[in-house]
C-alpha positions as CSV (number, residue, x, y, z in Angstrom):
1,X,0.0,0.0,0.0
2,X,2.8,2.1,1.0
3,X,4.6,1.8,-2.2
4,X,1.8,2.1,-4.2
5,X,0.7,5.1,-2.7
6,X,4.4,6.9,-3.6
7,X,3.7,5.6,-7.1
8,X,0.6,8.0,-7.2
9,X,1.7,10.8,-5.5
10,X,4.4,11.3,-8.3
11,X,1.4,12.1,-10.7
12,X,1.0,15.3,-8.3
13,X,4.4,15.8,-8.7
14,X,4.9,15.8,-12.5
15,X,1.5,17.9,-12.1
16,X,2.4,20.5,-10.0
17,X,5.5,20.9,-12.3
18,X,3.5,21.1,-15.7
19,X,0.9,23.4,-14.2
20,X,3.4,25.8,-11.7
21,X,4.6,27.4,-14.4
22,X,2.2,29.2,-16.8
23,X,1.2,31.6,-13.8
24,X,4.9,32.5,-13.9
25,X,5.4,32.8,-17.4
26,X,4.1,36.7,-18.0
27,X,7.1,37.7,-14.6
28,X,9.6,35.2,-16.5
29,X,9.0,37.0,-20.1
30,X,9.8,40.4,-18.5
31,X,12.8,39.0,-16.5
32,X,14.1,37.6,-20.0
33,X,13.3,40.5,-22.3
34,X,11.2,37.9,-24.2
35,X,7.6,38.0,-26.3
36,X,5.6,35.6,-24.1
37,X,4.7,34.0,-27.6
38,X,7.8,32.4,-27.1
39,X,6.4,30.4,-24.1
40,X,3.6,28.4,-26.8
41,X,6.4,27.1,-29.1
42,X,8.6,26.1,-25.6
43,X,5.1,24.4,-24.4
44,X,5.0,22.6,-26.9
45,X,8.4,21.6,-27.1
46,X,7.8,20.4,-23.5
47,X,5.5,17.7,-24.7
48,X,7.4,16.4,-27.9
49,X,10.3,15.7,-25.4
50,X,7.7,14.1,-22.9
51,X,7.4,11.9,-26.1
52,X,10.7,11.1,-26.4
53,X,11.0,9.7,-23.3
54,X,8.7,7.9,-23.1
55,X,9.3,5.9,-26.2
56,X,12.8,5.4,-25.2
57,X,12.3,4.9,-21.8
58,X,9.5,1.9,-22.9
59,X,12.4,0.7,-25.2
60,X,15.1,0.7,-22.4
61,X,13.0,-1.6,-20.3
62,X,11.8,-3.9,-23.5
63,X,15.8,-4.3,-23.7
64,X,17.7,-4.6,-20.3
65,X,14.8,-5.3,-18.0
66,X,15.4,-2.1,-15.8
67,X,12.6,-1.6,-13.3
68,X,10.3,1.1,-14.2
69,X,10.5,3.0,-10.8
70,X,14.3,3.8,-11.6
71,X,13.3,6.0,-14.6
72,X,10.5,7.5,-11.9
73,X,13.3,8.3,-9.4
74,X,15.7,9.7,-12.3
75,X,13.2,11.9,-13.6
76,X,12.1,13.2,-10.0
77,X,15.4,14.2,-9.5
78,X,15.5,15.7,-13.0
79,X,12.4,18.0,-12.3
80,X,13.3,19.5,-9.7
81,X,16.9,20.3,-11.1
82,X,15.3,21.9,-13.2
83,X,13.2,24.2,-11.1
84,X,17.0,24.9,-9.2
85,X,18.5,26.1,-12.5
86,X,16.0,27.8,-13.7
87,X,16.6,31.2,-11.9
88,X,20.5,31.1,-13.0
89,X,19.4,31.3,-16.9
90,X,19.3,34.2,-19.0
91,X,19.3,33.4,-22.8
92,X,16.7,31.4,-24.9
93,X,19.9,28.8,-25.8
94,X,19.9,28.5,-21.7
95,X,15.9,27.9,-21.8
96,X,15.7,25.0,-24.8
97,X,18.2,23.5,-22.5
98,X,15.6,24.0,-19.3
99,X,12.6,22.6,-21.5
100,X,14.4,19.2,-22.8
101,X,15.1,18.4,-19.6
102,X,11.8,19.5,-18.2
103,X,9.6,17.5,-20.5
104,X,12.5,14.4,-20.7
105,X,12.4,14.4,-16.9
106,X,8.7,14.4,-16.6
107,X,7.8,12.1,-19.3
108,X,9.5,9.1,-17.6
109,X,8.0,10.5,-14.1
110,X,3.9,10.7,-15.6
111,X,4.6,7.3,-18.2
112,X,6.6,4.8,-15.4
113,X,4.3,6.1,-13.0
114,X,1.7,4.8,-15.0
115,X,3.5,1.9,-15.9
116,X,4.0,0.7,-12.5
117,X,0.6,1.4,-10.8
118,X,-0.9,-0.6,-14.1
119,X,0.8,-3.6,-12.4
120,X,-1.8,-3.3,-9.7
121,X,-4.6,-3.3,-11.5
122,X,-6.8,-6.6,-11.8
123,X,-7.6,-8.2,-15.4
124,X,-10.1,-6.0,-17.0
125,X,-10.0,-3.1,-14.7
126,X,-8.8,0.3,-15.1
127,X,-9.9,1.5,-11.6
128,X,-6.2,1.8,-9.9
129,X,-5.0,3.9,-13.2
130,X,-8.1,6.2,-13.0
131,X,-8.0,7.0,-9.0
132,X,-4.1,7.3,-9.9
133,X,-5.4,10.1,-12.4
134,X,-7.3,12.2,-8.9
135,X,-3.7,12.5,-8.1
136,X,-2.9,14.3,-11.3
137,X,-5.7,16.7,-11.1
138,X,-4.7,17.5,-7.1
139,X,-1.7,18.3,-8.3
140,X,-3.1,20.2,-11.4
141,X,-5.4,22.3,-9.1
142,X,-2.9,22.9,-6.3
143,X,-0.3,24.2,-7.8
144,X,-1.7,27.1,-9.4
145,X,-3.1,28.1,-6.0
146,X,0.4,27.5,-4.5
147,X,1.4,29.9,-7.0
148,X,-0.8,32.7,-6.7
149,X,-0.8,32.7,-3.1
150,X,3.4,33.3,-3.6
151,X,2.7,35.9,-5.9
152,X,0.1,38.0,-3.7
153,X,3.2,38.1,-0.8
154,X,5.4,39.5,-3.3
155,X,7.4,36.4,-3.4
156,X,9.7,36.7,-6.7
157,X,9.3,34.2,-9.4
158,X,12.7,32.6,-8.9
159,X,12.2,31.9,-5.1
160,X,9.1,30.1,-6.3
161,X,10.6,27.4,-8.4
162,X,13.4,27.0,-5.9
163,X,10.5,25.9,-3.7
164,X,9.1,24.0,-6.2
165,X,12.5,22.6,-6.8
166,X,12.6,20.9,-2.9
167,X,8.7,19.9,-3.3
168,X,10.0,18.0,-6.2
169,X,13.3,16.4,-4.2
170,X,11.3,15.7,-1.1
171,X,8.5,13.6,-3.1
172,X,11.4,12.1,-5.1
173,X,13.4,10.4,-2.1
174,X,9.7,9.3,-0.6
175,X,8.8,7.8,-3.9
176,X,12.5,6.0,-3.3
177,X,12.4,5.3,0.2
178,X,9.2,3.2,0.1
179,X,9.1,1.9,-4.1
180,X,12.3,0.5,-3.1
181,X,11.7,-3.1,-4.5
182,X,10.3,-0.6,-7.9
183,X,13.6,1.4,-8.2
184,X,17.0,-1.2,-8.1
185,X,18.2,-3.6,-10.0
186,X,16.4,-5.7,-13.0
187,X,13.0,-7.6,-14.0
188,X,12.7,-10.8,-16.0
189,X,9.1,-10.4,-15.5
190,X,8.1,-7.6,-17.6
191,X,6.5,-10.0,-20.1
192,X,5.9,-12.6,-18.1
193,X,3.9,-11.3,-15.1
194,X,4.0,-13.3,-12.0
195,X,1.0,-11.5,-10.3
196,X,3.3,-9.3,-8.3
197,X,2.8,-5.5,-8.7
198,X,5.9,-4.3,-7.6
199,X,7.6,-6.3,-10.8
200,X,5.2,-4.7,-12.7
201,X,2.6,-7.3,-13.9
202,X,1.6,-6.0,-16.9
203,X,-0.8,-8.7,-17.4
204,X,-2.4,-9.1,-14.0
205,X,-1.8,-12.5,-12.0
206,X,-0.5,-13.7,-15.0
207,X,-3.3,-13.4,-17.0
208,X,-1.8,-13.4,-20.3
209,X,-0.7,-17.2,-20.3
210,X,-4.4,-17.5,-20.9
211,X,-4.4,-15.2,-24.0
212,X,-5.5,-16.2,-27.5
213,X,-2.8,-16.7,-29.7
214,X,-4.1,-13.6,-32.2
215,X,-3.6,-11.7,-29.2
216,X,0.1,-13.5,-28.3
217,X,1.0,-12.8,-32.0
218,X,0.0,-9.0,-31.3
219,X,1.7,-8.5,-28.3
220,X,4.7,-9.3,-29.9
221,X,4.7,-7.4,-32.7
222,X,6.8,-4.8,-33.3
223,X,5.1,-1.5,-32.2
224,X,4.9,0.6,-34.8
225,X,3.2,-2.5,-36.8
226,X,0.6,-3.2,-33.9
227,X,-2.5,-2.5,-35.6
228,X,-4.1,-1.8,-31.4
229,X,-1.1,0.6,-30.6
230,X,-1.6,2.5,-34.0
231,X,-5.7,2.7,-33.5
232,X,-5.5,3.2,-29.5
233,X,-2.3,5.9,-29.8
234,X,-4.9,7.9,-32.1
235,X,-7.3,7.7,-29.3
236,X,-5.5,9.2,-27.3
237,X,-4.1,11.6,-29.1
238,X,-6.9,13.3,-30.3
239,X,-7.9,12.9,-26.5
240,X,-5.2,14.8,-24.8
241,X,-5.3,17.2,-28.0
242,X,-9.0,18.2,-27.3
243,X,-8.1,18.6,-23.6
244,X,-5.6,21.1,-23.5
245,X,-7.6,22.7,-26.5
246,X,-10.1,22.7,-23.6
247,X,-8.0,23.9,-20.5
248,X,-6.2,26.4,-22.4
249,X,-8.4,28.3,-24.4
250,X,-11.6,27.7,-21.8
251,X,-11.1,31.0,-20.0
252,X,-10.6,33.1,-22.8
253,X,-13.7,31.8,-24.5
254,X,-15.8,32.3,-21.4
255,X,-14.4,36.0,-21.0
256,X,-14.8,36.4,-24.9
257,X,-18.1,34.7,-25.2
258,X,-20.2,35.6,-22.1
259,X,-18.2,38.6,-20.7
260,X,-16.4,36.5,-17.5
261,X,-14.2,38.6,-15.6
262,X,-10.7,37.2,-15.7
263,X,-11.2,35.8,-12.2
264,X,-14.8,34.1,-13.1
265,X,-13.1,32.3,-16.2
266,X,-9.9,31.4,-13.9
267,X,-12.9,29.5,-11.2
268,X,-14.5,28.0,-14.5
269,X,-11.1,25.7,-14.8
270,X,-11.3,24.8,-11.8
271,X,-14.9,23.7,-12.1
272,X,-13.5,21.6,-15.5
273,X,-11.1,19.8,-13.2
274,X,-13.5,19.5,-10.3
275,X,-15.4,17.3,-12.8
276,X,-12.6,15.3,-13.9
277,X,-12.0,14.2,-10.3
278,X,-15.6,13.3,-9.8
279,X,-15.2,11.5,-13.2
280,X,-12.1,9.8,-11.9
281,X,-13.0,8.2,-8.9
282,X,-16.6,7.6,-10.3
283,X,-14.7,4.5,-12.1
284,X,-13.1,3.2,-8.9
285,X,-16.5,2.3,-7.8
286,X,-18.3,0.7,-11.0
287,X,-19.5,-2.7,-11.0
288,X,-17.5,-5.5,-12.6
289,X,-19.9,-5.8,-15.3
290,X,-19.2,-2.7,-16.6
291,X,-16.1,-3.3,-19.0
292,X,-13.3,-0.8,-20.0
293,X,-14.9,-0.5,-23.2
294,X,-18.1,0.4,-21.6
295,X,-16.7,2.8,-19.8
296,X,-14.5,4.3,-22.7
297,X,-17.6,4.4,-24.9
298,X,-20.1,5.7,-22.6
299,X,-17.1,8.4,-21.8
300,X,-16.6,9.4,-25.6
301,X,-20.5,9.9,-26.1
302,X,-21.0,11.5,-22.8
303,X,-18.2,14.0,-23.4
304,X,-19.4,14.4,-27.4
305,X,-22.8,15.3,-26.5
306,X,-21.7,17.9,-23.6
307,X,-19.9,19.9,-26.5
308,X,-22.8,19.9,-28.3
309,X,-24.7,21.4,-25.7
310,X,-21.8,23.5,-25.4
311,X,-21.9,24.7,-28.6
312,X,-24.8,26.6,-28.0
313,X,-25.0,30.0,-26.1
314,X,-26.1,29.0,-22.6
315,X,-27.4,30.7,-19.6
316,X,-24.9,31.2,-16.9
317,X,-26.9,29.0,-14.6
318,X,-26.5,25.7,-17.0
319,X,-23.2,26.9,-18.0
320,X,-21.2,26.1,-15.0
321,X,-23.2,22.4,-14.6
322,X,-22.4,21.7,-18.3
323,X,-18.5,22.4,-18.4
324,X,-18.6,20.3,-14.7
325,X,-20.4,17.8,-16.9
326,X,-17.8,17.6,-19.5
327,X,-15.4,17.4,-17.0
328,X,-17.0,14.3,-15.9
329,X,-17.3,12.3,-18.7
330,X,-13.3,13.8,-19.9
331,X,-12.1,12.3,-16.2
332,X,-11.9,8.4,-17.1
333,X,-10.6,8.3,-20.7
334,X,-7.0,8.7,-20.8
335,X,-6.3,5.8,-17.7
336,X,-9.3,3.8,-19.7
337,X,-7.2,4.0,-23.2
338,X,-3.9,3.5,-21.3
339,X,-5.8,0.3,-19.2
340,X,-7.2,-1.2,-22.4
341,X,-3.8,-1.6,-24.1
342,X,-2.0,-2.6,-20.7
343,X,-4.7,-5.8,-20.4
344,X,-4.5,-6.5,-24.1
345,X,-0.6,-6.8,-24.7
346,X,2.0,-7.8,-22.4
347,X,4.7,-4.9,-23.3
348,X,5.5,-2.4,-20.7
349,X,6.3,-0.7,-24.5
350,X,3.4,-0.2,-25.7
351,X,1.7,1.1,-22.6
352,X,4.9,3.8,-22.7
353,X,4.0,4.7,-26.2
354,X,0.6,5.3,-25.7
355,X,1.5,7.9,-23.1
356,X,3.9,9.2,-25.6
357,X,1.1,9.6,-28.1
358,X,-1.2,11.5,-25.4
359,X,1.8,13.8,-25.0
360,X,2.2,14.4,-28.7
361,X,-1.2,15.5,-28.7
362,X,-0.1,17.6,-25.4
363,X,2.3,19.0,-28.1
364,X,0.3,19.9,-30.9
365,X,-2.5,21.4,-28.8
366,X,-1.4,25.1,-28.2
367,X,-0.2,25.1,-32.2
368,X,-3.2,24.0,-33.9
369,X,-5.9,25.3,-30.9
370,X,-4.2,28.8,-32.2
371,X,-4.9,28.1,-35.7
372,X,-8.5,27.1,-34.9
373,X,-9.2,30.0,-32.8
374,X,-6.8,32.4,-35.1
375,X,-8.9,31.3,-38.4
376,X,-12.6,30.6,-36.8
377,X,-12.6,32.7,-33.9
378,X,-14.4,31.7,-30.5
379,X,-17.8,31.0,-32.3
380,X,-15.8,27.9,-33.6
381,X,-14.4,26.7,-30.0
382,X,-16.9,24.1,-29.2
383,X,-18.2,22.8,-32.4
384,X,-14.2,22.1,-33.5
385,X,-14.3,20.0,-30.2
386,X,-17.4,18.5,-31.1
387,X,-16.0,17.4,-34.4
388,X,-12.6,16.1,-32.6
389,X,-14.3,13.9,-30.0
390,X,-16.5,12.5,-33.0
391,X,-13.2,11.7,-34.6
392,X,-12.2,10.6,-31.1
393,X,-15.0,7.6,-31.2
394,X,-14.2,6.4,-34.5
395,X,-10.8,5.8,-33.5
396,X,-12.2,3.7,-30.4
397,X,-14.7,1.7,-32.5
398,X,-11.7,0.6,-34.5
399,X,-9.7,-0.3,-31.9
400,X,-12.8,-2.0,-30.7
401,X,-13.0,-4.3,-33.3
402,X,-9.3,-4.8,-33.9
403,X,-9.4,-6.5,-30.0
404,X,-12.0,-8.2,-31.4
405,X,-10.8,-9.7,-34.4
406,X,-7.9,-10.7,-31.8
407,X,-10.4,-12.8,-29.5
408,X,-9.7,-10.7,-26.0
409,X,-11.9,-8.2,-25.1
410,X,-11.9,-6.4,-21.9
């Protein structure tokens, strides 16, 4: 339980890192003589490295067999040397350098993070993955606060990430202390699964001895030719894509569209992620009977036919409820994605790949959100979103029928 539960507060951690910052970023521009434009192309930068990692962090363990929670613990220690550092720099050559190793260090934190509470999950269920995902959001929510509250006692921008700096090193030697069996030394059983969650279990009490052999023959293809990562890392994509087209543009639209004061769009956030966690640990408490697929399904529709209602001009009153609503039904669908191609291949890979994919879509959201906004204006937020999440299910449907065709379903 203990080790588990250091596993999960390292989501807050790579949280509080991704979300401490953008407060910052209008002090840091003037500091640094910089357009803040600058800060959308270094976003999304951020994210393409996050990639990076992950894919050859999932590759690093396919080949020696080194335990996931080492590249946790590495990238810890990388985030918050890179909160330290940060106030010593003073050219854009100096910040690239800052962003690799911010997104580098927290894409192995948020993907072996994932892949190790995965291992605890039973056959079939993504419950441990989504209440791992409340963790996220605390983080998400808290450090903005943290950061404001700084601000307002005149506390300088550079004393704030050197807090944020220990925050990061205190979380990183209490994820080693007690994921100690998780950090050191080597697996054999990352394919194999032995039903023991600290060696990462991919397959859940060793479920996948019981496989079909279409879905044997999957797992162990290569994983740029598996049809389920291809159709899944689309999912997700366009998932995370129509998220942070959400989060970041959300308060913008609501002061543009229905005259919020900064501060009333700020709150409306919060409300978005208040429904995420509600959506979140929702999951932890469904029936058995109700599948992954159910779950990702009924998610897709549910969040499709919020941003339809969306779409329309609403009164305040039925505003707030809606973009709680579509907070909801946004909550379960990237652990559920993530859960359904843990329980249908046996590769820690694959699962590392499909984070990689949600953070490519982390990438491309403040670029082409700009476009869409830049080229349709605010009229165009939520019916573009509406015709992403339609996207969204086709992409699910497919990867429906490809577990089909492969005779496991979950």
């Amino acid at each position: 339980m203990l080790s588990f539960f250091s596993a999960v507060t390292t989501l807050a951690a790579f949280a509080m890192s991704v979300n401490a910052i953008p407060p910052l970023v209008t002090s840091i521009a003037v500091d640094f003589g910089f357009s803040i434009n600058i800060f959308g192309y270094l976003f999304s930068l951020q994210f393409f490295i996050f990639m990076i990692a992950s894919f050859a962090g999932g590759e690093l363990l396919e080949r020696t067999g080194v335990k996931p929670g080492l590249l946790v613990a590495i990238g810890l220690v990388g985030l918050s040397f890179s909160f330290f550092i940060m106030p010593m720099l003073s050219t854009l050559r100096e910040l690239l350098f800052w962003v690799v190793l911010l997104g580098f260090s927290g894409g192995l934190v948020e993907t072996f993070a994932s892949v190790i509470i995965s291992g605890y999950d039973s056959p079939g269920s993504g419950r441990l993955l989504n209440f791992s995902q409340v963790f996220y959001c605390v983080g998400a929510i808290a450090a903005p606060w943290i950061v404001a509250s700084l601000l307002e006692q005149q506390v300088s921008w550079e004393s704030i990430f050197i807090l944020f700096g220990v925050l990061e090193i205190v979380l990183a030697l209490f994820f080693i202390i007690l994921s100690f069996q998780n950090v050191w030394g080597f697996t054999d059983t990352m394919k194999r699964g032995d039903g023991n969650p600290g060696r990462v279990d991919l397959d859940g009490e060793g479920s996948a001895r019981e496989g079909s052999r279409g879905t044997e023959e999957a797992s162990a293809a290569p994983l740029f030719t598996n049809a389920l990562f291809i159709f899944l890392s689309f999912s997700i994509l366009i998932y995370v894509l129509s998220e942070s087209f959400l989060v970041f543009w959300l308060p913008a639209y609501l002061e543009i569209h229905y005259s919020f004061s900064p501060a009333a769009a700020a709150r409306a956030v919060s409300y978005y992620w208040t429904g995420l966690i509600i959506g979140r640990i929702a999951v932890v408490f469904f029936p058995d009977r109700i599948s992954l697929w159910h779950i990702i399904i009924i998610s897709s529709a549910g969040m499709l036919g919020s941003s339809l209602v969306l779409s329309f001009t609403l009164e305040t009153t039925v505003l707030i409820p809606m973009i709680i609503l579509i907070g909801i039904f946004f909550g379960p669908v990237w652990a559920t994605i993530v859960s359904i191609g843990k329980h249908n291949s046996r590769t820690p890979g694959l699962i590392a790949g499909l984070i990689g994919a949600g953070s490519l879509g982390a990438s491309l959201g403040p670029l082409l959100s700009s476009a869409v906004i830049r080229i349709g204006g605010f009229q165009s937020f939520f019916p573009v979103l509406s015709a992403g999440l339609v996207l969204l299910i086709v992409f699910i449907i497919i990867s429906k029928r490809t577990v089909d065709n492969q005779g496991v379903s979950v």
